[in-house]
N, C-alpha and C positions, 0 to 999 in steps of 0.2 A: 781855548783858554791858554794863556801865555804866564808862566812863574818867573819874573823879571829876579835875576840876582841882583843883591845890593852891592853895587860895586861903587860907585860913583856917588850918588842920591840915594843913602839909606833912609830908611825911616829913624825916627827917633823918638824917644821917648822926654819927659824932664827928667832932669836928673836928681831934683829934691826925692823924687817915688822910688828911685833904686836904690835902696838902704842895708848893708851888711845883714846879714841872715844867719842866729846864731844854731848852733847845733851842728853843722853841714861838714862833714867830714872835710880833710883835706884836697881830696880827692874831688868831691862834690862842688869845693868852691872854687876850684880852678878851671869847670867847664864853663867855655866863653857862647854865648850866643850865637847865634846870627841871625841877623835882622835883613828882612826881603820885604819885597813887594809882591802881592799876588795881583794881578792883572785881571779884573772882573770883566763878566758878557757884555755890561755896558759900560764899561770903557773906567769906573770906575778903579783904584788900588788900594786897596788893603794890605796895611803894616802887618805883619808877622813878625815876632821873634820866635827861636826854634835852637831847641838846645840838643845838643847829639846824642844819641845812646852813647853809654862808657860800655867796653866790649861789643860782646855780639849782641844786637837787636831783640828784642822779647817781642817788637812791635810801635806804633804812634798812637802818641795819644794828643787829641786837639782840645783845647780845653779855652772855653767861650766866659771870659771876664762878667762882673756883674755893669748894668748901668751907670754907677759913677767911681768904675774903676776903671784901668787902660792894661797891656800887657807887663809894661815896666815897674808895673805891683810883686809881680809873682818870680823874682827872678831864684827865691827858697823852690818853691816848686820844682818851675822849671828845671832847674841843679838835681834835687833829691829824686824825682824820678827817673833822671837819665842817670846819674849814678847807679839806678835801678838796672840800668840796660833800655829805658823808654826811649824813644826820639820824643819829646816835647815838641809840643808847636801854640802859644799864645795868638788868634789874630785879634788885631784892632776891632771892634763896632765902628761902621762904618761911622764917621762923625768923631771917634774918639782916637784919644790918645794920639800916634803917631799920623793918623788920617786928618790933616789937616782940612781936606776939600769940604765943604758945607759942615761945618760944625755943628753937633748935635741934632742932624736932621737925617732921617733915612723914611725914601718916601712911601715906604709901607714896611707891613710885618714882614708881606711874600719877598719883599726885597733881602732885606736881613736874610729870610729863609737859604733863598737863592746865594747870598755871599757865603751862607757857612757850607751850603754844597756843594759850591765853587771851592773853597777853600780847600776842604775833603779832598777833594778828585785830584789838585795839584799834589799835596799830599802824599799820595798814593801815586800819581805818573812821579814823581822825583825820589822815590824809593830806589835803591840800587840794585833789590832784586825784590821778585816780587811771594818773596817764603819769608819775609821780616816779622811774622805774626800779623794780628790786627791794626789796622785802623780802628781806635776810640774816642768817640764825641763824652767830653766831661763838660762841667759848668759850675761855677762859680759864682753866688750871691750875697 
């Protein structure tokens, strides 16, 4: 499995769904994303957005959007828990949001299964060291 930086061809989100976030410290609102592509087994990419722990690391948390949301819903989250010290990490459903390829289709559940433990694994190999706390699968409906 291959973690493609966005360098050139990020993913994207619309920009109507990224909407000012009230409450969010100053601090909080000035952590900027980053948006990749995660490289699936079959050939597949999945959009990510991934916001950085502020300070030292507590750990990542991955946290799987509902059905007719995308990444670019959560960017409140994403900020307040890396504020926290989290590494946030948002990916795409396959079909949604920044994954443009086949729109709204993923050809089974074991598929999806398989992208979010793809997802996981890059995750954890693009860690900087590997004493950052846990890896956390959350969800969102």
């Amino acid at each position: 499995m291959e973690v493609e930086p966005a360098i050139v061809t990020s993913p994207t989100w619309p920009s109507q769904a990224i909407f000012p976030v009230p409450g969010l410290t100053e601090e909080e609102a000035s952590i900027v994303p980053r948006a990749w592509w995660c490289s699936i087994s079959d050939g597949y990419r999945v959009g990510v957005l991934s916001w950085p722990a502020v300070g030292e690391s507590r750990g990542d948390v991955v946290i799987l959007h509902g059905v007719q949301s995308h990444a670019g819903w959560y960017h409140g989250v994403g900020r307040r828990l890396a504020g926290l010290g989290y590494s946030v990490h948002f990916p795409d459903r396959r079909g949604s949001g920044a994954n443009r390829e086949a729109r709204g289709h993923a050809g089974s559940a074991g598929r999806l299964v398989d992208d979010v433990c793809e997802v996981l694994q890059a995750v954890r190999e693009g860690r900087r060291r590997a004493d950052e706390g846990p890896v956390v699968l959350g969800g969102i409906s």
